[in-house]
mmCIF file as Biopython writes it, N, C-alpha, C and O atoms, coordinates in Angstrom:
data_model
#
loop_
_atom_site.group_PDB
_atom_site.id
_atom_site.type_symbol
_atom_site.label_atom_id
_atom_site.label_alt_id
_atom_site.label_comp_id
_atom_site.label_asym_id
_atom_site.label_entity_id
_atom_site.label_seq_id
_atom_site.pdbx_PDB_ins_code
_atom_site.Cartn_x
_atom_site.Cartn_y
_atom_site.Cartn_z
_atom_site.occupancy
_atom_site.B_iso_or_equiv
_atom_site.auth_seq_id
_atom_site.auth_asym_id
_atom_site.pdbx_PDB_model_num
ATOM 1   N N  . UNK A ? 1  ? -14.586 -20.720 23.614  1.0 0.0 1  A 1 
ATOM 2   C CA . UNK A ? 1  ? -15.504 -21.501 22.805  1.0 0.0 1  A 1 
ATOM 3   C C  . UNK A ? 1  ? -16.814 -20.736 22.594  1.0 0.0 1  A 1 
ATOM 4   O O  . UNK A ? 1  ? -17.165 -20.608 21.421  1.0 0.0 1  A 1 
ATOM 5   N N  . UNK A ? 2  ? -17.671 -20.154 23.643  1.0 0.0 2  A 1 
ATOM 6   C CA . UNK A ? 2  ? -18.622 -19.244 23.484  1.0 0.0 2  A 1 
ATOM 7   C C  . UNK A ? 2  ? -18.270 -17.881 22.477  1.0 0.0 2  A 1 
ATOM 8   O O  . UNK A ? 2  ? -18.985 -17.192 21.750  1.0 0.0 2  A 1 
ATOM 9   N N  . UNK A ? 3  ? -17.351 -17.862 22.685  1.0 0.0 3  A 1 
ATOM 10  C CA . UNK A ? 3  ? -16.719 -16.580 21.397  1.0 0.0 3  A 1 
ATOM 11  C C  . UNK A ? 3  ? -16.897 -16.990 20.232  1.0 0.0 3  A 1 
ATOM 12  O O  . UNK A ? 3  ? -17.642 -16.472 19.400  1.0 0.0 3  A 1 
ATOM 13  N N  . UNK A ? 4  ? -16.278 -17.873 20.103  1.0 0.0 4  A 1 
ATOM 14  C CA . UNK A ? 4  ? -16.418 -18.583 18.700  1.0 0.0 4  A 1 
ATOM 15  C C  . UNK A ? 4  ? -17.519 -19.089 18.200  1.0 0.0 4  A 1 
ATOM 16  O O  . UNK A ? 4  ? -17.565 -19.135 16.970  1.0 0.0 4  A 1 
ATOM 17  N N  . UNK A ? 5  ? -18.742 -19.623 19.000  1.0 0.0 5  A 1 
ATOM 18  C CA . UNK A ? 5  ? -20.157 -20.000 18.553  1.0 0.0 5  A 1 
ATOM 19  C C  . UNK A ? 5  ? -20.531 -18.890 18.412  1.0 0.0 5  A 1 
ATOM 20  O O  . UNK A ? 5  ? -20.884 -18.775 17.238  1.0 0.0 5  A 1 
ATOM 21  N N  . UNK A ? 6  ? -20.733 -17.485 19.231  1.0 0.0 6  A 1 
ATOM 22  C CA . UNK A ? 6  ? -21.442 -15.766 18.853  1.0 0.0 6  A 1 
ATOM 23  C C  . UNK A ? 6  ? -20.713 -15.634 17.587  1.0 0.0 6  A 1 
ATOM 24  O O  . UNK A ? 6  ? -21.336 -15.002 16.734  1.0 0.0 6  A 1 
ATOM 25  N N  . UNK A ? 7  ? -19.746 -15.994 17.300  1.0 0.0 7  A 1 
ATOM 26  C CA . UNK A ? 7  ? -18.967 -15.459 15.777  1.0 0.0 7  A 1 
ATOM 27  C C  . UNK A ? 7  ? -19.666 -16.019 14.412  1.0 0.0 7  A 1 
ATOM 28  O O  . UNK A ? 7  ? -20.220 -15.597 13.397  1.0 0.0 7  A 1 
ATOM 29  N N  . UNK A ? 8  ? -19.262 -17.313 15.076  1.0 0.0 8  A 1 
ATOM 30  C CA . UNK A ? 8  ? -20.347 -18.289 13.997  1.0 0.0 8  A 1 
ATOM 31  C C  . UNK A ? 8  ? -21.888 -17.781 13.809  1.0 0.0 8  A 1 
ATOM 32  O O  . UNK A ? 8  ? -22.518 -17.933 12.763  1.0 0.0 8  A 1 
ATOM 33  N N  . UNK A ? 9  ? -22.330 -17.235 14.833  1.0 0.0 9  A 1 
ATOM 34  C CA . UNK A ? 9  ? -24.054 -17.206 14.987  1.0 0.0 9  A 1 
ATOM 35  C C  . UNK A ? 9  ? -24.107 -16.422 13.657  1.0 0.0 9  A 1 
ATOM 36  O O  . UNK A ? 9  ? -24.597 -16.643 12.549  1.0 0.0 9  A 1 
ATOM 37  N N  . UNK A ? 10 ? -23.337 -15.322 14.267  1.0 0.0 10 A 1 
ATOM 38  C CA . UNK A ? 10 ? -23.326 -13.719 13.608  1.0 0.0 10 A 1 
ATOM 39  C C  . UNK A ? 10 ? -22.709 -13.604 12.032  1.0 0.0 10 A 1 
ATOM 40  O O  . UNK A ? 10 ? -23.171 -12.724 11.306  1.0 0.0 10 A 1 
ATOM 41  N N  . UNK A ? 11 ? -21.908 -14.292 11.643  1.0 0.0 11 A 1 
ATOM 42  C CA . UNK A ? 11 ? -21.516 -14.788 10.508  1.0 0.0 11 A 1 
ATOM 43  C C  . UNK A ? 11 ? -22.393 -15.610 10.145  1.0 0.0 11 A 1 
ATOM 44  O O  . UNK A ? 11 ? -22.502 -15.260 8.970   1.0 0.0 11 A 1 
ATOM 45  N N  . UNK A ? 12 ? -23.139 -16.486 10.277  1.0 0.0 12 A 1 
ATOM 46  C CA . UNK A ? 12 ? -24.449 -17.243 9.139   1.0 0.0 12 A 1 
ATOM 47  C C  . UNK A ? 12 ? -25.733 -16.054 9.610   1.0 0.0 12 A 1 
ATOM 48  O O  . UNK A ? 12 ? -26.699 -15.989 8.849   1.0 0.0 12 A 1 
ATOM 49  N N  . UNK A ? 13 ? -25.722 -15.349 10.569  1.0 0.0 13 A 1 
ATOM 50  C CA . UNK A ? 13 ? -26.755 -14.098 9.944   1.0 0.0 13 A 1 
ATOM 51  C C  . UNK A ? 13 ? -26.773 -13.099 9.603   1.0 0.0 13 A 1 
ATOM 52  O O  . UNK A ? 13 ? -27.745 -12.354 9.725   1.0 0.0 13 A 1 
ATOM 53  N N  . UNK A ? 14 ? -25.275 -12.681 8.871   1.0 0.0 14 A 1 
ATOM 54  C CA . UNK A ? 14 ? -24.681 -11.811 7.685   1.0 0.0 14 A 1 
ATOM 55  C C  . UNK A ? 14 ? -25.272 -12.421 6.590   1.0 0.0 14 A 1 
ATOM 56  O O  . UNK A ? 14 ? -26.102 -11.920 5.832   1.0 0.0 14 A 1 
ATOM 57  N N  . UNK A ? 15 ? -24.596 -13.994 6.538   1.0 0.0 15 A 1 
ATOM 58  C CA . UNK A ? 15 ? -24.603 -14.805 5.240   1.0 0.0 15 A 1 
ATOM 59  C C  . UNK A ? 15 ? -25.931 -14.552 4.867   1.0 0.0 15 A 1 
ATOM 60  O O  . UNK A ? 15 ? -26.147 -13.923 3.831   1.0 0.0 15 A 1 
ATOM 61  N N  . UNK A ? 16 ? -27.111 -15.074 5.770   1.0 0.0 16 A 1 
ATOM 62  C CA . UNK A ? 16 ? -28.649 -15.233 5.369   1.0 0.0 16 A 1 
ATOM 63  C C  . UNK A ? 16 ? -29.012 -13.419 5.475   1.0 0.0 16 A 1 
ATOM 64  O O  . UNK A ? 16 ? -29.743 -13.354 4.486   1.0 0.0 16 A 1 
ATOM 65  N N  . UNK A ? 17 ? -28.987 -12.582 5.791   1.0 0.0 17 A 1 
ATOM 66  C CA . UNK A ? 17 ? -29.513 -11.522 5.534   1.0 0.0 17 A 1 
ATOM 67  C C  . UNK A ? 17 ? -28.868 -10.951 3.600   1.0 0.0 17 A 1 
ATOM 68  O O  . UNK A ? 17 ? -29.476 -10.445 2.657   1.0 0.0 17 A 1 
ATOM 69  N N  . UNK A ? 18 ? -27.644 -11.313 3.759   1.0 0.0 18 A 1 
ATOM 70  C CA . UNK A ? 18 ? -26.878 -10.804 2.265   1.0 0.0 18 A 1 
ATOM 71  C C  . UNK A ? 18 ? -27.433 -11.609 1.712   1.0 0.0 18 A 1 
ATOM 72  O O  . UNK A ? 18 ? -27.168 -11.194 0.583   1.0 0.0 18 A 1 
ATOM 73  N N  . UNK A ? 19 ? -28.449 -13.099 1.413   1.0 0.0 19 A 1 
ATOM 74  C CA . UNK A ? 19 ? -28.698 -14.031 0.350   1.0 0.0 19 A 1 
ATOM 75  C C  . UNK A ? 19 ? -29.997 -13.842 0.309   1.0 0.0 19 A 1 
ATOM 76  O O  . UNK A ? 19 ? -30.653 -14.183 -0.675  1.0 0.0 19 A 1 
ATOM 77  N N  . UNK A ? 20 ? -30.652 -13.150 1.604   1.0 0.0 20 A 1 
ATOM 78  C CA . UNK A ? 20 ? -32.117 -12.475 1.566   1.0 0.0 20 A 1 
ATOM 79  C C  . UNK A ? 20 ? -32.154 -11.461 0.302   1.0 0.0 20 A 1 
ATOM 80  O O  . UNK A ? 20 ? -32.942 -11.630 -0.628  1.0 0.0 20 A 1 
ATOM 81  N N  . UNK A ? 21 ? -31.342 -10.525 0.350   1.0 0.0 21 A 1 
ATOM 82  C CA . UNK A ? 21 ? -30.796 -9.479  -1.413  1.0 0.0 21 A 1 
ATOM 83  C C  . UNK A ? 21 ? -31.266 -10.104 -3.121  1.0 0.0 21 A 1 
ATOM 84  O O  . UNK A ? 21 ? -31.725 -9.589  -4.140  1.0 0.0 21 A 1 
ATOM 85  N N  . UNK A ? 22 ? -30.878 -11.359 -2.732  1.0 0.0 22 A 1 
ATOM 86  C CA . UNK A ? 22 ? -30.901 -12.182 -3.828  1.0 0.0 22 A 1 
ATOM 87  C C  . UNK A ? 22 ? -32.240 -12.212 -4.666  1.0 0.0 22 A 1 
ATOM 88  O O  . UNK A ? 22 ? -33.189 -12.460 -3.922  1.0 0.0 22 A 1 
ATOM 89  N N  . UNK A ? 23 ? -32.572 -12.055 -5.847  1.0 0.0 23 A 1 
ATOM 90  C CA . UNK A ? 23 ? -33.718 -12.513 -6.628  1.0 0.0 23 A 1 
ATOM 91  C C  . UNK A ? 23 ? -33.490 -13.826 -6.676  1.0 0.0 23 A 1 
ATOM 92  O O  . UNK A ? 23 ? -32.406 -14.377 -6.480  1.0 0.0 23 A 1 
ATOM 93  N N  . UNK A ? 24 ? -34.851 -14.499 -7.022  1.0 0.0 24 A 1 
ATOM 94  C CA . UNK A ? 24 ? -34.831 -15.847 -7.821  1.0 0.0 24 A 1 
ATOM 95  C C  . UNK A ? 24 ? -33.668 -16.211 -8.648  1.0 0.0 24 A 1 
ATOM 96  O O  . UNK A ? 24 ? -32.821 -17.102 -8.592  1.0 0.0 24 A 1 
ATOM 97  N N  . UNK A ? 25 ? -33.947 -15.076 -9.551  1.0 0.0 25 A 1 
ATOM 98  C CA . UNK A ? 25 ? -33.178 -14.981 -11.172 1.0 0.0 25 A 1 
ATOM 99  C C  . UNK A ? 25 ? -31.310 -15.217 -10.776 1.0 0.0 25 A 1 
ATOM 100 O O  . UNK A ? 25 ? -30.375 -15.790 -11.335 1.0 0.0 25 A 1 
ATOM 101 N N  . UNK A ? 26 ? -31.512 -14.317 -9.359  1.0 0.0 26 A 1 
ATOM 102 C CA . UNK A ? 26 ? -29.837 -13.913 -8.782  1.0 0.0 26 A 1 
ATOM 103 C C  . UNK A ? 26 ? -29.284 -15.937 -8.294  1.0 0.0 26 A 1 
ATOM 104 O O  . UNK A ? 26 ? -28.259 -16.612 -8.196  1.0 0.0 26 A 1 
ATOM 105 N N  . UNK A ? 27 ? -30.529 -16.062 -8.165  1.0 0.0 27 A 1 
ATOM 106 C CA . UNK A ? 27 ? -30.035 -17.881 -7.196  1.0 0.0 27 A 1 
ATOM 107 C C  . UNK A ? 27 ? -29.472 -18.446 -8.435  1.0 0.0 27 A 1 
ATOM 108 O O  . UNK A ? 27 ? -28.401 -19.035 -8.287  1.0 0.0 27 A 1 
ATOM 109 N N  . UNK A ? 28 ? -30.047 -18.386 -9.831  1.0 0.0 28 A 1 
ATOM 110 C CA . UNK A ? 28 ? -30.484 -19.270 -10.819 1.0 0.0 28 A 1 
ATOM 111 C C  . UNK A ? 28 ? -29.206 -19.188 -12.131 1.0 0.0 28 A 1 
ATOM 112 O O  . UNK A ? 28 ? -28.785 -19.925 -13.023 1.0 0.0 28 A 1 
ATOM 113 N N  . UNK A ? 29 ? -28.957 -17.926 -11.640 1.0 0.0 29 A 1 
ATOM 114 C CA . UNK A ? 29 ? -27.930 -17.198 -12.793 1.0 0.0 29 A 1 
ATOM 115 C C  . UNK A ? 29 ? -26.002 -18.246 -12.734 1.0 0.0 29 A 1 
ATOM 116 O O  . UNK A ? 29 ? -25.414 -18.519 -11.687 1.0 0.0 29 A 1 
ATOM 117 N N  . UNK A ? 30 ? -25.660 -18.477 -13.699 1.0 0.0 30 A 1 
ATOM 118 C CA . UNK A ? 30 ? -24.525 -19.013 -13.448 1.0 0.0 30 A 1 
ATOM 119 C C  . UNK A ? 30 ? -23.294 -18.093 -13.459 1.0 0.0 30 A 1 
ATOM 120 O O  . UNK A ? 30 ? -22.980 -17.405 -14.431 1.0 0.0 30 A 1 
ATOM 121 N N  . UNK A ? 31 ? -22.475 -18.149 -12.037 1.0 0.0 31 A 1 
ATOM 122 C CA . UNK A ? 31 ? -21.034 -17.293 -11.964 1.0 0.0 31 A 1 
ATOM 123 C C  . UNK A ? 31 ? -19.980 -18.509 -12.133 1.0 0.0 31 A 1 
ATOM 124 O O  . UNK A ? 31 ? -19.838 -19.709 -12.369 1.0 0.0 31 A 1 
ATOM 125 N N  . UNK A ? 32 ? -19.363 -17.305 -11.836 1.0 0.0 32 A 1 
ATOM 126 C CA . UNK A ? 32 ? -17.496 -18.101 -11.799 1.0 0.0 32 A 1 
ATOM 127 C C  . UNK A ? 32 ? -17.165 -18.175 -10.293 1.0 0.0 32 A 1 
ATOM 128 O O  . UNK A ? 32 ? -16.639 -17.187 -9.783  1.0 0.0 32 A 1 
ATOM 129 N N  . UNK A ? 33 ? -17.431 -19.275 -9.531  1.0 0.0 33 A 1 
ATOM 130 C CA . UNK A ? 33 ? -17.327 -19.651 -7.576  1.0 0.0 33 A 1 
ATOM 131 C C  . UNK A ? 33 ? -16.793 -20.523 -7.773  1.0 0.0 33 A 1 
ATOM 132 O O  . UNK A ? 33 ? -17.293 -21.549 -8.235  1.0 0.0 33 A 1 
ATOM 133 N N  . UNK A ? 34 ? -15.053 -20.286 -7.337  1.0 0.0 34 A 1 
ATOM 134 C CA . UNK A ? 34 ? -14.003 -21.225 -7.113  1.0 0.0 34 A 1 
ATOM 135 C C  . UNK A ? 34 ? -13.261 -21.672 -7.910  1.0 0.0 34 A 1 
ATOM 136 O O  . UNK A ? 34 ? -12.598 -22.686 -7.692  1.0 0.0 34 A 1 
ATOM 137 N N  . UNK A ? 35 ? -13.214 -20.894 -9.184  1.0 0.0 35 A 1 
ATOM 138 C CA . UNK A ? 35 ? -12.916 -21.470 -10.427 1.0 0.0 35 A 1 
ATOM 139 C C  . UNK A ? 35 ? -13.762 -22.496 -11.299 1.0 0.0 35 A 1 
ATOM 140 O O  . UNK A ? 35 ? -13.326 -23.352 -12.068 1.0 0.0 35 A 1 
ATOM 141 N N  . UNK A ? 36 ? -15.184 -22.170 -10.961 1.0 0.0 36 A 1 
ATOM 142 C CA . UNK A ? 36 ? -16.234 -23.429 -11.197 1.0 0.0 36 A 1 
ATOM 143 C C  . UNK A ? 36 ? -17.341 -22.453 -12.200 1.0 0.0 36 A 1 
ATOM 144 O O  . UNK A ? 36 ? -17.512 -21.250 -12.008 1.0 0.0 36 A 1 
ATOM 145 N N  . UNK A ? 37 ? -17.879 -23.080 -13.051 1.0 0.0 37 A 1 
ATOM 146 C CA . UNK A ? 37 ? -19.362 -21.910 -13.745 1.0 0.0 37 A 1 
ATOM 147 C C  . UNK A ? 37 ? -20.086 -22.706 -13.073 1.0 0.0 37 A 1 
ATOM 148 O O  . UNK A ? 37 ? -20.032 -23.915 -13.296 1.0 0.0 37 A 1 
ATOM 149 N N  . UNK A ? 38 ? -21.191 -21.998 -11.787 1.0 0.0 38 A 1 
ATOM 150 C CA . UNK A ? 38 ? -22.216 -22.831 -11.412 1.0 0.0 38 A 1 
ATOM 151 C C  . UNK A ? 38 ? -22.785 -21.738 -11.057 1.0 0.0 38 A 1 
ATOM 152 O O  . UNK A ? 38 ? -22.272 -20.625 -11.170 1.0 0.0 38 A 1 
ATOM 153 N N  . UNK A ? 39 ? -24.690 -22.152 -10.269 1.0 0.0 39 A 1 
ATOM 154 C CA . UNK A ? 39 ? -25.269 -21.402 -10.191 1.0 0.0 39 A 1 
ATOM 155 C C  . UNK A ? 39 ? -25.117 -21.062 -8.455  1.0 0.0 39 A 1 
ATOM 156 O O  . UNK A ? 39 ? -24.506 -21.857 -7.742  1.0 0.0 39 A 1 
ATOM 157 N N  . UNK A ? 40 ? -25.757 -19.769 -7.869  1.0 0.0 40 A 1 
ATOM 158 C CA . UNK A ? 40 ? -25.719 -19.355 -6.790  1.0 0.0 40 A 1 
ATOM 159 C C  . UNK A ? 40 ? -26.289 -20.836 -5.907  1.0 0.0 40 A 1 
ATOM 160 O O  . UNK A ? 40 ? -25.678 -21.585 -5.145  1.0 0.0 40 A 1 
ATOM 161 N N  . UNK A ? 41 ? -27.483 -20.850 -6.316  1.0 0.0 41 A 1 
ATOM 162 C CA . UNK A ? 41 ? -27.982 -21.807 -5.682  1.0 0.0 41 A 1 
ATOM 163 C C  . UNK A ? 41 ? -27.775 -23.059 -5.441  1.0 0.0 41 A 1 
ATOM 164 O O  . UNK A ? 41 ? -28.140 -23.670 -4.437  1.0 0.0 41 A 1 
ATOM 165 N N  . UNK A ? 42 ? -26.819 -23.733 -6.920  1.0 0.0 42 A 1 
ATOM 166 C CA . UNK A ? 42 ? -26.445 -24.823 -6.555  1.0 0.0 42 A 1 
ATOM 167 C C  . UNK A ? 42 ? -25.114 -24.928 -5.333  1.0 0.0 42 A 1 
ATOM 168 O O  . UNK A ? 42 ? -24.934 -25.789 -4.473  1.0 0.0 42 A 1 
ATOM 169 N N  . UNK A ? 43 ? -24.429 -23.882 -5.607  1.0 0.0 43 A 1 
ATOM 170 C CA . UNK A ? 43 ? -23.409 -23.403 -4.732  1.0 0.0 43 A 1 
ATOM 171 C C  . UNK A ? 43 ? -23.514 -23.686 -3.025  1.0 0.0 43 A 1 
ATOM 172 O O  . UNK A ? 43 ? -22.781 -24.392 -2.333  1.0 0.0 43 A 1 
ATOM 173 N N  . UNK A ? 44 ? -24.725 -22.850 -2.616  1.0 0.0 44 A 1 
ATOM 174 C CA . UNK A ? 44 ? -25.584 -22.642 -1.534  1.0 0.0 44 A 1 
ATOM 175 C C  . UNK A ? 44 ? -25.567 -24.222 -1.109  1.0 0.0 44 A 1 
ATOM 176 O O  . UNK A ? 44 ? -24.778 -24.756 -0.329  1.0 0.0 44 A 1 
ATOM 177 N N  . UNK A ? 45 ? -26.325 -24.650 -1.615  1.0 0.0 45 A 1 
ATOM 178 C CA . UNK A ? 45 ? -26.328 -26.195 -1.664  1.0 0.0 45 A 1 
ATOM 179 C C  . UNK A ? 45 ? -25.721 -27.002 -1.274  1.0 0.0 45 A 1 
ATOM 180 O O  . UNK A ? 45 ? -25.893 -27.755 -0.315  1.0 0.0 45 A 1 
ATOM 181 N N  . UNK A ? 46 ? -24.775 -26.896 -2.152  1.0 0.0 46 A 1 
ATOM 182 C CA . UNK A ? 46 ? -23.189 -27.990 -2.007  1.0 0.0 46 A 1 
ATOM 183 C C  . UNK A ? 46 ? -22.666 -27.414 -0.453  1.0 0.0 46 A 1 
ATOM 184 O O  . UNK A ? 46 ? -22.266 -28.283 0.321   1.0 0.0 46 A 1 
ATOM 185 N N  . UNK A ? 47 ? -22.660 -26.059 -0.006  1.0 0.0 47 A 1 
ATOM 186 C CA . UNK A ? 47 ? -22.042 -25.662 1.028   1.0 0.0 47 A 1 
ATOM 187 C C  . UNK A ? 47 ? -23.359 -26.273 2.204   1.0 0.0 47 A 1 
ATOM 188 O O  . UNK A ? 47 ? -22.670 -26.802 3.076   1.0 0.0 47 A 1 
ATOM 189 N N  . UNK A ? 48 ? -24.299 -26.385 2.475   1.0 0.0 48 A 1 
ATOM 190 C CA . UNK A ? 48 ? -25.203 -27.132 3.136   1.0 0.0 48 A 1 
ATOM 191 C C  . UNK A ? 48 ? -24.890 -28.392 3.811   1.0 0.0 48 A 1 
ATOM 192 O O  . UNK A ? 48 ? -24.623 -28.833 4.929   1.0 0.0 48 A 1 
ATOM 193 N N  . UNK A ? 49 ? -25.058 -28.777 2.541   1.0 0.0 49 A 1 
ATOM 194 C CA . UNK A ? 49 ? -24.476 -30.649 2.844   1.0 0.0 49 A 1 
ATOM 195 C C  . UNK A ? 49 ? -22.819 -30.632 3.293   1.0 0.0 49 A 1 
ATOM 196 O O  . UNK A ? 49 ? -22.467 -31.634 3.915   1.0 0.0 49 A 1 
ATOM 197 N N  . UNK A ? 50 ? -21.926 -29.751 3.077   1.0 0.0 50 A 1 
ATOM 198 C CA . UNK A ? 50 ? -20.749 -29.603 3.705   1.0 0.0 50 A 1 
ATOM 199 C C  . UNK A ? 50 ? -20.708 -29.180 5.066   1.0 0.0 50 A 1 
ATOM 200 O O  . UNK A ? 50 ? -19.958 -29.755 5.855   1.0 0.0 50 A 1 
ATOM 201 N N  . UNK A ? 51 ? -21.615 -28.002 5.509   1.0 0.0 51 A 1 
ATOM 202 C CA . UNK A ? 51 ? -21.693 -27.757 7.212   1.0 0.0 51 A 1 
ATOM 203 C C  . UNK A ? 51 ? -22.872 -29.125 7.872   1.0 0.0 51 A 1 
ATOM 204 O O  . UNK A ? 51 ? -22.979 -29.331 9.080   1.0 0.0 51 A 1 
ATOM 205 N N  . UNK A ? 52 ? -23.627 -29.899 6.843   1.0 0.0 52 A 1 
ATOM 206 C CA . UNK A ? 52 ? -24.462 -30.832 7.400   1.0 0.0 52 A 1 
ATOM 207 C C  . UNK A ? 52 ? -22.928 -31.996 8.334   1.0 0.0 52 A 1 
ATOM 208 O O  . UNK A ? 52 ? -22.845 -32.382 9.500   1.0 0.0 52 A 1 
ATOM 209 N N  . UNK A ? 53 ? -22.011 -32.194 7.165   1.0 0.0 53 A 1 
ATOM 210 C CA . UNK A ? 53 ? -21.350 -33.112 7.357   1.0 0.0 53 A 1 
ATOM 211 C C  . UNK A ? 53 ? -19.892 -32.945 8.756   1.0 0.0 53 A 1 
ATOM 212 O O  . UNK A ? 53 ? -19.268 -33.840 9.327   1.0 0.0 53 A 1 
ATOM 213 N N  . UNK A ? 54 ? -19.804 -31.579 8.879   1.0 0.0 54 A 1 
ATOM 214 C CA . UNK A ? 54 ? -19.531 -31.185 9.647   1.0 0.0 54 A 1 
ATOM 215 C C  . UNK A ? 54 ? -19.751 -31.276 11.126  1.0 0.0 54 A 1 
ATOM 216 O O  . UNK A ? 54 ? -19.023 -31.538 12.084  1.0 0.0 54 A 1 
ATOM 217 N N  . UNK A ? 55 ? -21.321 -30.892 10.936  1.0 0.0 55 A 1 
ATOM 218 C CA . UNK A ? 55 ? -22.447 -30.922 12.340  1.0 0.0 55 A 1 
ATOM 219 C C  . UNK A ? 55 ? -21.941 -32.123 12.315  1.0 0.0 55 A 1 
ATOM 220 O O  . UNK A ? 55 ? -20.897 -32.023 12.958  1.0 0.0 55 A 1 
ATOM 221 N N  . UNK A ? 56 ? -22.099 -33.618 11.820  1.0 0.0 56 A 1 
ATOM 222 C CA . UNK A ? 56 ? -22.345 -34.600 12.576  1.0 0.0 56 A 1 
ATOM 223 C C  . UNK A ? 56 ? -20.628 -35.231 12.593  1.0 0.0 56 A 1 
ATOM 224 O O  . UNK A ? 56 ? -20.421 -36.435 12.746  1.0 0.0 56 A 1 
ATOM 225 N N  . UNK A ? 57 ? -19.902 -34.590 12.479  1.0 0.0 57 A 1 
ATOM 226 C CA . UNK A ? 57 ? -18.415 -35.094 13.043  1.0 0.0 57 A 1 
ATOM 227 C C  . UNK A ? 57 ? -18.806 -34.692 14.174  1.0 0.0 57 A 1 
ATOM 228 O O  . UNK A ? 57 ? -19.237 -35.546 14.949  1.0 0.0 57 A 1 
ATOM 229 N N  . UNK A ? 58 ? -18.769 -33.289 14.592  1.0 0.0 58 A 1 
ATOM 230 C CA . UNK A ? 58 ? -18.501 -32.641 15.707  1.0 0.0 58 A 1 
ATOM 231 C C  . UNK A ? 58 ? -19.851 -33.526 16.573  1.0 0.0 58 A 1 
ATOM 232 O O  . UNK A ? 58 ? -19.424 -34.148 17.545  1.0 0.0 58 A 1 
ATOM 233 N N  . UNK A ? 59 ? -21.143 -33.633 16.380  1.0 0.0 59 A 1 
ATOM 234 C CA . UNK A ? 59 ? -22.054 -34.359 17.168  1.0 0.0 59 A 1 
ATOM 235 C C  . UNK A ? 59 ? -21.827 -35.861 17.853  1.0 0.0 59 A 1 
ATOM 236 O O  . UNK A ? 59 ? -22.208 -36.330 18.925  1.0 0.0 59 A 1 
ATOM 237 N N  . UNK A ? 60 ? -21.012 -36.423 16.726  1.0 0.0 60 A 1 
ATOM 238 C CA . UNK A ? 60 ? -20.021 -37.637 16.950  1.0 0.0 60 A 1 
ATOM 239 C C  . UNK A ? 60 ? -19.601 -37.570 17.696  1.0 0.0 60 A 1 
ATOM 240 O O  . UNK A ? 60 ? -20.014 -38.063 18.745  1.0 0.0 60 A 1 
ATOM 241 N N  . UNK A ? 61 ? -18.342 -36.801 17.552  1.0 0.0 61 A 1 
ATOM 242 C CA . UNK A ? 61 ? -17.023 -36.579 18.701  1.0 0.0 61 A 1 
ATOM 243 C C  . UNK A ? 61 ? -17.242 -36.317 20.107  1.0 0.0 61 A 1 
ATOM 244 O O  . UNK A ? 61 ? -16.688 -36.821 21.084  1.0 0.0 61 A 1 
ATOM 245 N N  . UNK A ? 62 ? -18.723 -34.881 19.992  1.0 0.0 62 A 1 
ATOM 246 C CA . UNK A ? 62 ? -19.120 -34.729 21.697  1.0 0.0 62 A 1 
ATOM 247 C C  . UNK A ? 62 ? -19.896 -35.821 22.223  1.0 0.0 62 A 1 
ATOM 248 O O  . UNK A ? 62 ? -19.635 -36.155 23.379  1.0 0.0 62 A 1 
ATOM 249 N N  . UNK A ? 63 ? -21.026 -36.602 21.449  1.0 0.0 63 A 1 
ATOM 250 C CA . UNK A ? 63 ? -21.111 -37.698 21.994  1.0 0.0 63 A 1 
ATOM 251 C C  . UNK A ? 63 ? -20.396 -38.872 22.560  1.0 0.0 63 A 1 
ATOM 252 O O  . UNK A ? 63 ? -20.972 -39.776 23.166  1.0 0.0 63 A 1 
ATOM 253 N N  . UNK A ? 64 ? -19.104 -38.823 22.336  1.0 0.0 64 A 1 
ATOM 254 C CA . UNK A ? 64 ? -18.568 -40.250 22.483  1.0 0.0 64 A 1 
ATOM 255 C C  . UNK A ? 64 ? -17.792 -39.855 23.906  1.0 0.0 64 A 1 
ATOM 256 O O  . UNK A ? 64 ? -17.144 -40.708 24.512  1.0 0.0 64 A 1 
#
């Protein structure tokens, strides 16, 4: 389990150092992510509120 949280750590501070790269313009610009035209940022976003919703299963579950 400690393996797997250092993995996780180290993988969201790949993610945030590679989105540090990013211009404004780069957040704002619309791609093709997932078969979807959206922007970086809204992207970013949507994935947020998805690890938000995550955290609180798992906060759930160890609480109970």
């Amino acid at each position: 389990m400690e393996e797997l949280i250092q993995q996780l750590k180290e993988t969201r501070k790949n993610l945030i150092d590679s989105l540090n790269g990013f211009s404004e313009e780069d957040f704002n610009k619309i791609y093709m992510i997932q078969d979807k035209e959206q922007s970086l940022r809204s992207y970013m976003n949507a994935m947020v509120d998805h690890d938000k919703f995550h955290f609180n299963q798992i906060t759930t579950f160890l609480s109970s």
